[in-house]
Structure formats: C-alpha cells, structure tokens
VOPA-812746 format. One record per atom (N, C-alpha, C): x, y, z; atom name; chain; residue number from 1. Coordinates in nm, 4 decimals, always signed. Layout:
# VOPA-812746
((X,Y,Z),CA,A,NUM)
...
END
This chain:
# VOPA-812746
((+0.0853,-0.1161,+0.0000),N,A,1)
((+0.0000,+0.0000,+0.0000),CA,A,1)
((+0.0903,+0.1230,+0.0000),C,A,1)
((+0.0603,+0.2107,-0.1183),N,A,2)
((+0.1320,+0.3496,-0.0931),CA,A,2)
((+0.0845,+0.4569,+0.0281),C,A,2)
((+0.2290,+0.5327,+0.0833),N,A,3)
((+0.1783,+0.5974,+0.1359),CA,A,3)
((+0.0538,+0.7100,+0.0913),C,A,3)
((+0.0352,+0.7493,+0.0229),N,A,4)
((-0.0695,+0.8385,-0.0208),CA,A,4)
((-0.2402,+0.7534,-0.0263),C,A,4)
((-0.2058,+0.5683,-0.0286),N,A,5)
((-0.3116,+0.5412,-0.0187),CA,A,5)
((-0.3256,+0.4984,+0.1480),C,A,5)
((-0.2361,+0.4816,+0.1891),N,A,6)
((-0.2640,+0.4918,+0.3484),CA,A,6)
((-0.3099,+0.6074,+0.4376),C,A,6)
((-0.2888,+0.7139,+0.3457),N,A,7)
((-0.3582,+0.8299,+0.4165),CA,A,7)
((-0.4667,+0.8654,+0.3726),C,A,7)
((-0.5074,+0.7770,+0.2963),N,A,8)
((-0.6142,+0.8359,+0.2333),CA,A,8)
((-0.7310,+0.7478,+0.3315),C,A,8)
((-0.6679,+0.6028,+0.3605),N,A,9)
((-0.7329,+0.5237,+0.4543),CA,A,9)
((-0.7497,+0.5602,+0.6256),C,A,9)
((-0.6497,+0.6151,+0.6152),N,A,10)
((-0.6580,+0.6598,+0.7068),CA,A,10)
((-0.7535,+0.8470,+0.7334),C,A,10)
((-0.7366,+0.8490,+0.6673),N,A,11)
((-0.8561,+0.9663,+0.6830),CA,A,11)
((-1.0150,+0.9780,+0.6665),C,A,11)
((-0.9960,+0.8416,+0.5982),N,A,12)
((-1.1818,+0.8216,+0.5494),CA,A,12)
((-1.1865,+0.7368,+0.7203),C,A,12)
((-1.1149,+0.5951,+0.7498),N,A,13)
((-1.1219,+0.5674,+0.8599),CA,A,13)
((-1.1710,+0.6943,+0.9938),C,A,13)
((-1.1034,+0.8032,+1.0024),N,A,14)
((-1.1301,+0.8845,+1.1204),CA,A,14)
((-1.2695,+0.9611,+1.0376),C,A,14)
((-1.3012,+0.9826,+0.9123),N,A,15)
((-1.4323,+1.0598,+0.8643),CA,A,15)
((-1.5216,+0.9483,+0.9490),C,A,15)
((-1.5297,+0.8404,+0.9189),N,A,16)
((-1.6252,+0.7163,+0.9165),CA,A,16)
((-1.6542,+0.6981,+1.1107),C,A,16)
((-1.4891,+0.6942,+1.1377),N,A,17)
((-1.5386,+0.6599,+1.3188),CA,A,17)
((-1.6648,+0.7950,+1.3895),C,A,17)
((-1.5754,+0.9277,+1.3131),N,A,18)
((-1.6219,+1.0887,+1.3556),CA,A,18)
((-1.7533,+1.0232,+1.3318),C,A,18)
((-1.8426,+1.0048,+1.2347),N,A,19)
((-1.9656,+1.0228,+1.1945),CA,A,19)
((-2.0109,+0.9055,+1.3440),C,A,19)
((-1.9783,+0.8315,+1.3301),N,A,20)
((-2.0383,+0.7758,+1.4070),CA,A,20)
((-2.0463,+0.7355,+1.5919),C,A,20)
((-2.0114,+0.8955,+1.6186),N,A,21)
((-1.9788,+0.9091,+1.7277),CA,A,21)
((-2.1017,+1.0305,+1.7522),C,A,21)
((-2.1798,+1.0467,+1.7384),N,A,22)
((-2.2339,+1.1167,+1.7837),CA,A,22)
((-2.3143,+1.1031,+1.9289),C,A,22)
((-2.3623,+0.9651,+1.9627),N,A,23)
((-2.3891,+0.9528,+2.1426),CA,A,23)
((-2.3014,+0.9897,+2.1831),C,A,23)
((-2.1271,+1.0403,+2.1691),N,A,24)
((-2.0238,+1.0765,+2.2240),CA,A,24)
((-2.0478,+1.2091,+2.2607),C,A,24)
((-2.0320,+1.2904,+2.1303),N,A,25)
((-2.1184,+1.4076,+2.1375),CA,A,25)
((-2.1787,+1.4332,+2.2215),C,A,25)
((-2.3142,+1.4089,+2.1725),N,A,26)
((-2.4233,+1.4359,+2.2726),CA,A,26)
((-2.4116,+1.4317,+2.4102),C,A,26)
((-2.3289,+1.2614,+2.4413),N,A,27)
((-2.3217,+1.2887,+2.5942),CA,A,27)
((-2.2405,+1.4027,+2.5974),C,A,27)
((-2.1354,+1.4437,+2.5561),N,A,28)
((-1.9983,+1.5127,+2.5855),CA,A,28)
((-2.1062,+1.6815,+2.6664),C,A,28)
((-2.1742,+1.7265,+2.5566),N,A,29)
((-2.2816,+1.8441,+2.5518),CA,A,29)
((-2.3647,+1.8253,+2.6647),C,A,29)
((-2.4373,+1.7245,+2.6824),N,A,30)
((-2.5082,+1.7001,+2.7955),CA,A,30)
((-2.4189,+1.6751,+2.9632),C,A,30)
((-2.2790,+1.6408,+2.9246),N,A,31)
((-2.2399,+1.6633,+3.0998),CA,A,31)
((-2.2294,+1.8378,+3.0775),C,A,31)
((-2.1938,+1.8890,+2.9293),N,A,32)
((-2.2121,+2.0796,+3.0061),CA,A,32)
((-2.3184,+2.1294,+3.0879),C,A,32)
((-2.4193,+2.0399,+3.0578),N,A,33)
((-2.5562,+2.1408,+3.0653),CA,A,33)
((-2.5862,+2.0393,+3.2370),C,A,33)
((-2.5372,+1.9340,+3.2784),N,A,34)
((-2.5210,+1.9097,+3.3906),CA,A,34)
((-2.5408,+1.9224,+3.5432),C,A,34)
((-2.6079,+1.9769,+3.6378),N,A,35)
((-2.6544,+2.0679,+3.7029),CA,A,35)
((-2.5025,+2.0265,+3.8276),C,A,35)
((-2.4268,+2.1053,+3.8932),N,A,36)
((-2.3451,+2.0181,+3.9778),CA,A,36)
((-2.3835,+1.9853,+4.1098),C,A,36)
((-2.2869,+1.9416,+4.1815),N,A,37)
((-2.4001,+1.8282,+4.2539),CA,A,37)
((-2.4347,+1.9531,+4.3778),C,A,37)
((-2.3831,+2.0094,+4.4348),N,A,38)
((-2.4319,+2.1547,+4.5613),CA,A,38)
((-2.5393,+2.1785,+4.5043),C,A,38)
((-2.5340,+2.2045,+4.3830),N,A,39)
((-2.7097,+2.2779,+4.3128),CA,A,39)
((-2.7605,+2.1516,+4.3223),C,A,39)
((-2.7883,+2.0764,+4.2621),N,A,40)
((-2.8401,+1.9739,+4.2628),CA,A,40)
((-2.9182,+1.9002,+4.4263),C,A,40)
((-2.8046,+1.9178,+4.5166),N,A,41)
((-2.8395,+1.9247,+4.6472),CA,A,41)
((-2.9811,+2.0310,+4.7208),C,A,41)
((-2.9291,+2.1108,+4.6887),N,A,42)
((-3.0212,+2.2734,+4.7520),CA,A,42)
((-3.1368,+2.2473,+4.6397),C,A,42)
((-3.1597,+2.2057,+4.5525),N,A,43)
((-3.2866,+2.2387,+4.4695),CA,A,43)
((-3.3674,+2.1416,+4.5395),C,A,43)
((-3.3165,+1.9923,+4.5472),N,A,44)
((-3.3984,+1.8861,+4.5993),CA,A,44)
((-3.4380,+1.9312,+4.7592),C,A,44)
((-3.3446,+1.9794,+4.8342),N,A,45)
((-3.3704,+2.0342,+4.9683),CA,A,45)
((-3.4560,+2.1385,+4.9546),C,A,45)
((-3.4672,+2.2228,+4.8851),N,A,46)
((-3.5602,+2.2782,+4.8935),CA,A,46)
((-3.6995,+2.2233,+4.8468),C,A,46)
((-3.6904,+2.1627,+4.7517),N,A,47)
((-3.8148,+2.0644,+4.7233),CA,A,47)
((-3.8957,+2.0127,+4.7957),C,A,47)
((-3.8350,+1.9898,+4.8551),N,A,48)
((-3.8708,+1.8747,+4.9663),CA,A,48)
((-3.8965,+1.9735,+5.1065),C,A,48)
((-3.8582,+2.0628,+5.1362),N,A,49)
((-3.8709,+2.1219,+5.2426),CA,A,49)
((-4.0069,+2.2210,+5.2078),C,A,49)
((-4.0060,+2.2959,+5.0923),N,A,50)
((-4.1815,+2.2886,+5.0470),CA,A,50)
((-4.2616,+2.2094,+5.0014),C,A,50)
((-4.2314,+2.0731,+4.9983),N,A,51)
((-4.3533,+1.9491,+5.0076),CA,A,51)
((-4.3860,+1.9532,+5.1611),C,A,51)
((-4.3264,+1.9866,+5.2450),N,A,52)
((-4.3202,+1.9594,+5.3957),CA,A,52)
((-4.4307,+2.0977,+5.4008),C,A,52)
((-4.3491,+2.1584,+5.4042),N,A,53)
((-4.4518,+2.3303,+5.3876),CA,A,53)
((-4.5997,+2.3108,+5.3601),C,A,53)
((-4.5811,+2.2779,+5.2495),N,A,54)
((-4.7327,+2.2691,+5.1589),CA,A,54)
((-4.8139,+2.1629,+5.2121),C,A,54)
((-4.7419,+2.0522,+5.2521),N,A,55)
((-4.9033,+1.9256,+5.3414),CA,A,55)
((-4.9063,+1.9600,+5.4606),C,A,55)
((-4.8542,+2.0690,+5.4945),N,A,56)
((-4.8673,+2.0714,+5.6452),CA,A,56)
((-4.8996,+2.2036,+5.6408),C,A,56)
((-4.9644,+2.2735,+5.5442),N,A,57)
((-5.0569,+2.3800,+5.5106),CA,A,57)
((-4.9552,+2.5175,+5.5751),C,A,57)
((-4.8650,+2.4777,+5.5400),N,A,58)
((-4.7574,+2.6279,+5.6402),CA,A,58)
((-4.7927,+2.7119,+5.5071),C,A,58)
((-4.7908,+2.6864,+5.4069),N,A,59)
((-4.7485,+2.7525,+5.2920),CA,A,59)
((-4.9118,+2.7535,+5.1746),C,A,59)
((-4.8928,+2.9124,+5.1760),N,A,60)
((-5.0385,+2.8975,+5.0747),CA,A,60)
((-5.0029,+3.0258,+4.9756),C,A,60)
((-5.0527,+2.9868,+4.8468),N,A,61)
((-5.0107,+3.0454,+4.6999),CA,A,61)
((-5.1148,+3.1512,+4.7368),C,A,61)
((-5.0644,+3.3270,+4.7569),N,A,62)
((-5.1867,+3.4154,+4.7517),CA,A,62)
((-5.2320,+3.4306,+4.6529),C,A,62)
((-5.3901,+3.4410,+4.6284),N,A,63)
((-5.4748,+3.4592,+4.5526),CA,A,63)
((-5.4981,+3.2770,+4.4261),C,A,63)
((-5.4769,+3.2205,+4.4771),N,A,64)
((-5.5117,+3.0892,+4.4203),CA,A,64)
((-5.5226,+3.0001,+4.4809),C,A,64)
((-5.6333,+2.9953,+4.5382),N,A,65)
((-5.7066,+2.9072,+4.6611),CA,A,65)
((-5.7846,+2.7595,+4.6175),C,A,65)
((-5.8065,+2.7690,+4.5075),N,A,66)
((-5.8696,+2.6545,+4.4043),CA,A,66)
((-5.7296,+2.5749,+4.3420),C,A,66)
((-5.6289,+2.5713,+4.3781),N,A,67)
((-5.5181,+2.5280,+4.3218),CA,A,67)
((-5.5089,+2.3976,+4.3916),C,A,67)
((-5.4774,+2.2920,+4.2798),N,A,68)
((-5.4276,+2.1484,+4.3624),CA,A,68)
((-5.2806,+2.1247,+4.4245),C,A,68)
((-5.2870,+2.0525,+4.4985),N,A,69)
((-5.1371,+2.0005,+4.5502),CA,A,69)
((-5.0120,+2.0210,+4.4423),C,A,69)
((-5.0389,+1.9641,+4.3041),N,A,70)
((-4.9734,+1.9213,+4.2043),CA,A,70)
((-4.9282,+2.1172,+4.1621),C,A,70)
((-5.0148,+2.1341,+4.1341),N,A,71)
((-5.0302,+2.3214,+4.0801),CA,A,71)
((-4.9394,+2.3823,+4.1452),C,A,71)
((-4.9632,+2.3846,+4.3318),N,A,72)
((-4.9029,+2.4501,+4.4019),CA,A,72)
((-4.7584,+2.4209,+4.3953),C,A,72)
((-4.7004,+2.3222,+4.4401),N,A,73)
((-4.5971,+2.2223,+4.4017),CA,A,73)
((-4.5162,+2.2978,+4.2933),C,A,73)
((-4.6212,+2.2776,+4.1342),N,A,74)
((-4.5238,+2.3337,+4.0292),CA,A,74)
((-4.4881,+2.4979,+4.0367),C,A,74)
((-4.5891,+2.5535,+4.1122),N,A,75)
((-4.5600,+2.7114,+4.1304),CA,A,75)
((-4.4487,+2.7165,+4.2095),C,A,75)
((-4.4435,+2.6580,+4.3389),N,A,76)
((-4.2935,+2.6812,+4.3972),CA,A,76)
((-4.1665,+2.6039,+4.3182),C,A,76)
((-4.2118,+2.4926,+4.2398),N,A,77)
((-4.1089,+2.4298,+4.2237),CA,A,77)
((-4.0079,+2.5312,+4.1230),C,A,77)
((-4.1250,+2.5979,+4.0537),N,A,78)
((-4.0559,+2.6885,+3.9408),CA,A,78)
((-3.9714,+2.8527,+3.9464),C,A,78)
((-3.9961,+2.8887,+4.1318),N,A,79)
((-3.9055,+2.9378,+4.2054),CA,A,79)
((-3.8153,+2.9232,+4.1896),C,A,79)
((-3.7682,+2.7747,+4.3071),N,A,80)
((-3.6524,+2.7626,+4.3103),CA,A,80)
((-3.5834,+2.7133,+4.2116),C,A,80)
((-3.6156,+2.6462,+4.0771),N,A,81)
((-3.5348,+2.6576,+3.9476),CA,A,81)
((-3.5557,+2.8100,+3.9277),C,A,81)
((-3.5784,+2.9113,+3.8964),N,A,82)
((-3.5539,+3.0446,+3.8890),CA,A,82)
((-3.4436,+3.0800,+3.9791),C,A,82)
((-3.4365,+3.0329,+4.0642),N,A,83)
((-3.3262,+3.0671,+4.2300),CA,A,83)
((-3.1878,+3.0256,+4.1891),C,A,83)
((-3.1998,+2.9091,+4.0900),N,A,84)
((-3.0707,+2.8746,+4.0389),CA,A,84)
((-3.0539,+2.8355,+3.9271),C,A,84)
((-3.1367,+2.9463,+3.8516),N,A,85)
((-3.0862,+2.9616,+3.7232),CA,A,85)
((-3.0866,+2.8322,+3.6211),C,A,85)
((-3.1849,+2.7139,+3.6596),N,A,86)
((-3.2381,+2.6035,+3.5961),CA,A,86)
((-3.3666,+2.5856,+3.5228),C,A,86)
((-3.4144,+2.4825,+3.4852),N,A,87)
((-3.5253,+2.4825,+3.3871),CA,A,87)
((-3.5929,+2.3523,+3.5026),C,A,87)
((-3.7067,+2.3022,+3.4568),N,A,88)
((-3.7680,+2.1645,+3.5289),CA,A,88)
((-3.6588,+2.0682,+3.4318),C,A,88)
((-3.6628,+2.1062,+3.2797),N,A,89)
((-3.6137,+2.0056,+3.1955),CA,A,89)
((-3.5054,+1.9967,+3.2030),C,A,89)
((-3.3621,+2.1046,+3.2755),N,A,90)
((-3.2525,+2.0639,+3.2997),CA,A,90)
((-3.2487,+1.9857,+3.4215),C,A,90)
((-3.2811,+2.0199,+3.5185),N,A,91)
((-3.3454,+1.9398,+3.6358),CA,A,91)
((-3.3099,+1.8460,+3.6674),C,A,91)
((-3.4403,+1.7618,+3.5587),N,A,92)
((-3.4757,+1.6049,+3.5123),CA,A,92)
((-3.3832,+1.5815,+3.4362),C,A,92)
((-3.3260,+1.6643,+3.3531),N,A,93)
((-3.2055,+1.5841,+3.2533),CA,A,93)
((-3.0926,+1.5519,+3.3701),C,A,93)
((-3.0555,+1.6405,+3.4881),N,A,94)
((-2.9460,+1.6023,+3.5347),CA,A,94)
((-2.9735,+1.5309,+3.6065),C,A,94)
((-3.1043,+1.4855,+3.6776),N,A,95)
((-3.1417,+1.3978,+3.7153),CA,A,95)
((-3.1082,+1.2520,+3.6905),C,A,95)
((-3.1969,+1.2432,+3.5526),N,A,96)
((-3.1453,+1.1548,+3.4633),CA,A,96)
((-2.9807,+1.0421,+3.4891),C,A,96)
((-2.8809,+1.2233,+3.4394),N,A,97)
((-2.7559,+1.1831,+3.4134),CA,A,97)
((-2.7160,+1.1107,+3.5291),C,A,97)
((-2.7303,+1.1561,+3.6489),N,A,98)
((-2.6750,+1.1189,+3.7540),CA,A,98)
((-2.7135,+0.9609,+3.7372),C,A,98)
((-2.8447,+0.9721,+3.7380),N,A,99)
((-2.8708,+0.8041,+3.7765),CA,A,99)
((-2.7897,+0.6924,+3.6634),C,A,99)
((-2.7734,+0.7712,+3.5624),N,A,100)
((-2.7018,+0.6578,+3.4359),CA,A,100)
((-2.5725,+0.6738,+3.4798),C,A,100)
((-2.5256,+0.7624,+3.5410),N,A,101)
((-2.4101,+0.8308,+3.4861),CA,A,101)
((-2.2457,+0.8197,+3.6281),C,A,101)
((-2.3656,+0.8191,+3.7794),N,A,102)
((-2.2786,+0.9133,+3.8686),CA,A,102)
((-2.4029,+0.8496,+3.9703),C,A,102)
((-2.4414,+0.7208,+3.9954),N,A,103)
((-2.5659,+0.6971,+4.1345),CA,A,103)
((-2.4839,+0.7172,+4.2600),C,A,103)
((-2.3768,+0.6818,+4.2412),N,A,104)
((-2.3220,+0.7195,+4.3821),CA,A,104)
((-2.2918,+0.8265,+4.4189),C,A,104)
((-2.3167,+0.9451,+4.3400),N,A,105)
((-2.3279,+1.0726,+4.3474),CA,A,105)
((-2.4617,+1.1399,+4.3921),C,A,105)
((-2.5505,+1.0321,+4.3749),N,A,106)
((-2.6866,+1.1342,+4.3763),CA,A,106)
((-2.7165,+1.0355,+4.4688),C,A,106)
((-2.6740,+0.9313,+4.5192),N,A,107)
((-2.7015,+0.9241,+4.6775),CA,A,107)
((-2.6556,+0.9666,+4.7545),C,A,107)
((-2.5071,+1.0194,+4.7273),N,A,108)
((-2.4277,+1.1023,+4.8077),CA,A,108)
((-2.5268,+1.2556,+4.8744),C,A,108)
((-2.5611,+1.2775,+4.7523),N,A,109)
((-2.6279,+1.4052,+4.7372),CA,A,109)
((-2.7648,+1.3669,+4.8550),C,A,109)
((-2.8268,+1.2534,+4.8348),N,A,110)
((-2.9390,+1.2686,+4.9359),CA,A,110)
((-2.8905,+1.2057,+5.0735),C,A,110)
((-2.8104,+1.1733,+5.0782),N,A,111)
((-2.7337,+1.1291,+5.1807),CA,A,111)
((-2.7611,+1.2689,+5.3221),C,A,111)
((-2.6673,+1.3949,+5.2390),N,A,112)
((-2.6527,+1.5260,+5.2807),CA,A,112)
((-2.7685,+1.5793,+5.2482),C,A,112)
((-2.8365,+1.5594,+5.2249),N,A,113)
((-3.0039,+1.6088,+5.2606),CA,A,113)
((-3.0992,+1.5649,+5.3659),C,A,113)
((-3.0276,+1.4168,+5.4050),N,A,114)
((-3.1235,+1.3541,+5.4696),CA,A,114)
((-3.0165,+1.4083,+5.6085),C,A,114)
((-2.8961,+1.4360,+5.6148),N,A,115)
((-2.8213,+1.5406,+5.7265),CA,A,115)
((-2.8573,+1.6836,+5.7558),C,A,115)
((-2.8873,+1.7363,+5.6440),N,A,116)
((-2.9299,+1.8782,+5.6670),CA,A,116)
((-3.0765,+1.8779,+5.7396),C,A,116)
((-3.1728,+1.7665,+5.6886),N,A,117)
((-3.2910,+1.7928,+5.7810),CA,A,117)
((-3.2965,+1.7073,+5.9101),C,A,117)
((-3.1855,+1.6320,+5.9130),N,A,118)
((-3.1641,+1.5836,+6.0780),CA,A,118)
((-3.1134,+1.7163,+6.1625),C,A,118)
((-3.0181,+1.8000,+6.1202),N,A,119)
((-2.9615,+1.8535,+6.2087),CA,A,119)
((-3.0479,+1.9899,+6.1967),C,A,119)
((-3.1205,+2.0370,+6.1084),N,A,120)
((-3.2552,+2.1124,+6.1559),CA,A,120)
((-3.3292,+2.0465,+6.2161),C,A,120)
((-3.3972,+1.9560,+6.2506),N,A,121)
((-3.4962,+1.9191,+6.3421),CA,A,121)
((-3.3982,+1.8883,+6.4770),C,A,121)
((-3.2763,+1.8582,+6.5020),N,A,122)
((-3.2009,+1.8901,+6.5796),CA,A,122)
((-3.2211,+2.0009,+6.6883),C,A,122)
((-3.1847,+2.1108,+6.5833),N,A,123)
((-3.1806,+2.2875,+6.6003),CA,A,123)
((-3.2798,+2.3047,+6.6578),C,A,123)
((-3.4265,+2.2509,+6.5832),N,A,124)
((-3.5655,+2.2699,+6.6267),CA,A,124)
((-3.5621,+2.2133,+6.7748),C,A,124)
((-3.5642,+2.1123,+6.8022),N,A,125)
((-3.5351,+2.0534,+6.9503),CA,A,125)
((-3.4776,+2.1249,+7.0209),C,A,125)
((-3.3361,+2.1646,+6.9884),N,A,126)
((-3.2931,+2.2382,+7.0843),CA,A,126)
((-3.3388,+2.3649,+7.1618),C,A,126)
((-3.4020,+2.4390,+7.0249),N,A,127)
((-3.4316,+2.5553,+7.0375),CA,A,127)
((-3.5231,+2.5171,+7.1298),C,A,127)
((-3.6287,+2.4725,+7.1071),N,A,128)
((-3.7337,+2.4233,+7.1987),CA,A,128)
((-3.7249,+2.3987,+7.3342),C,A,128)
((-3.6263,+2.3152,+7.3695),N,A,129)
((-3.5540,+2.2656,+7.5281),CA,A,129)
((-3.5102,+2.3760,+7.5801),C,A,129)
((-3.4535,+2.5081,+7.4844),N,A,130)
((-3.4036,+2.6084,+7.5302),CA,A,130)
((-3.4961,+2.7071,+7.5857),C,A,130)
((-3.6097,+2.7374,+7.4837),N,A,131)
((-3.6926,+2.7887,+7.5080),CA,A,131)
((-3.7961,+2.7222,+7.6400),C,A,131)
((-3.8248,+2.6330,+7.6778),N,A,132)
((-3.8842,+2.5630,+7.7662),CA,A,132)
((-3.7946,+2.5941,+7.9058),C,A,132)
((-3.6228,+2.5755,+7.8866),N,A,133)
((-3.6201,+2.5814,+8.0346),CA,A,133)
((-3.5744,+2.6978,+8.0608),C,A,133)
((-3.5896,+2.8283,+7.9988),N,A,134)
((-3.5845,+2.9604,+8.0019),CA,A,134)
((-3.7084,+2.9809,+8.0573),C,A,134)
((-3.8142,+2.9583,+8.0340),N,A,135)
((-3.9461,+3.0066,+8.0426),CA,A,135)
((-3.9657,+2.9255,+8.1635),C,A,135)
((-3.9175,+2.8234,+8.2263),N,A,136)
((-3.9250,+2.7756,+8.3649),CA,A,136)
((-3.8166,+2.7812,+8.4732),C,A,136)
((-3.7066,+2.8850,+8.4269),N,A,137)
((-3.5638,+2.9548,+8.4924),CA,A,137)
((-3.5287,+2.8153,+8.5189),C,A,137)
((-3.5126,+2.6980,+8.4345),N,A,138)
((-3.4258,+2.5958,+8.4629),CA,A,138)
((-3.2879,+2.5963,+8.4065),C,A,138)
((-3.2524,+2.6885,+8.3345),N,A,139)
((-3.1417,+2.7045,+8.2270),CA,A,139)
((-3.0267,+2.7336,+8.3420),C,A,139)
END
C-alpha cells in the first residue's frame, strides 16, 4: 500500500469513526448542561422542604385558593429553578444523568439532605428545650 493510499485510509477511517460518534457528542454536551451536585443538592432540599410546607398547610399560593397540591408544588417548584438559574427540563435531565451516569453521586447528594434535615430538626429541639427551660428559669 502506498503511502498516499494509506492516508487516504486513514482519513476516510477517522471521517467514518467521527460520523459515528455522535452519542459521544451528545453525551460530551449534555455533561455541560449538567446541574453540579451543591445545586443539585439545595434544589432537591428545597423541594422537599416545600412538600413539607405545603401538606402541612404552612405555605399557601396568595390569591389561588382553588389550586391542587400538584399546581401549588409546580408554582414553587418553578421558584426555586428560577433561584438557580435552571429549567424543570434541565433538572430532570441532570437527574437523569446522575442516575445513568454518577448513582453514587446522587445518593451522596441525598445522603446530605437527609443530614441537613436531621440537624434542623435537631436545632428545632434544641431551640425548643431552650426555650422551655428559660421560660421555667431551669437554664
């Protein structure tokens, strides 16, 4: 084989692999758009800390009183993606990624969620014990 036909093989070879790399691509584009895992953390914590809000009626949407669980839900949910500069659909895509991509990451992630609301209901206790034996000069 001449060199001129080896490069020629060799260049249709890398045209031919290129074309057919595009799930490469795509993933490559999709870890940009990625949410990282702190955000990822605080969005679900907050999620979840207005699901808590909202069934336990702390929290009510003014002027939309006819609104379902689901409604209310998407009205705050679309806050805190506003709060950090996300979409629902990046969200769920990084959602997604994690679980294909990184699970021991996004249990990590609820791991430290399921810490942050231990050591607030902690706080809450304390405060409480504090407040209780103040108000009975046991402190």
């Amino acid at each position: 084989m001449s060199r001129t036909a080896f490069l020629i093989f060799v260049s249709v070879a890398l045209t031919l692999a290129s074309c057919n790399m595009p799930g490469k691509q795509e993933q490559m584009v999709l870890e940009e758009r990625v949410l990282e895992e702190e955000t990822m953390e605080n969005i679900f914590y907050e999620m979840h800390l207005a699901d808590a809000m909202v069934s336990l009626r702390l929290v009510q949407v003014d002027g939309h009183t006819s609104l379902t669980q689901y409604q209310v839900d998407s009205l705050i949910y679309e806050s805190i993606y506003d709060k950090y500069g996300c979409t629902r659909e990046s969200f769920e895509e990084s959602i997604l990624w994690y679980l294909e991509n990184e699970p021991n990451k996004l249990r990590g992630i609820y791991e430290r969620i399921v810490e942050r609301f231990n050591q607030n209901i902690a706080e809450i206790g304390g405060s409480k014990t504090d407040s209780t034996a103040l108000e009975n000069n046991t402190l």
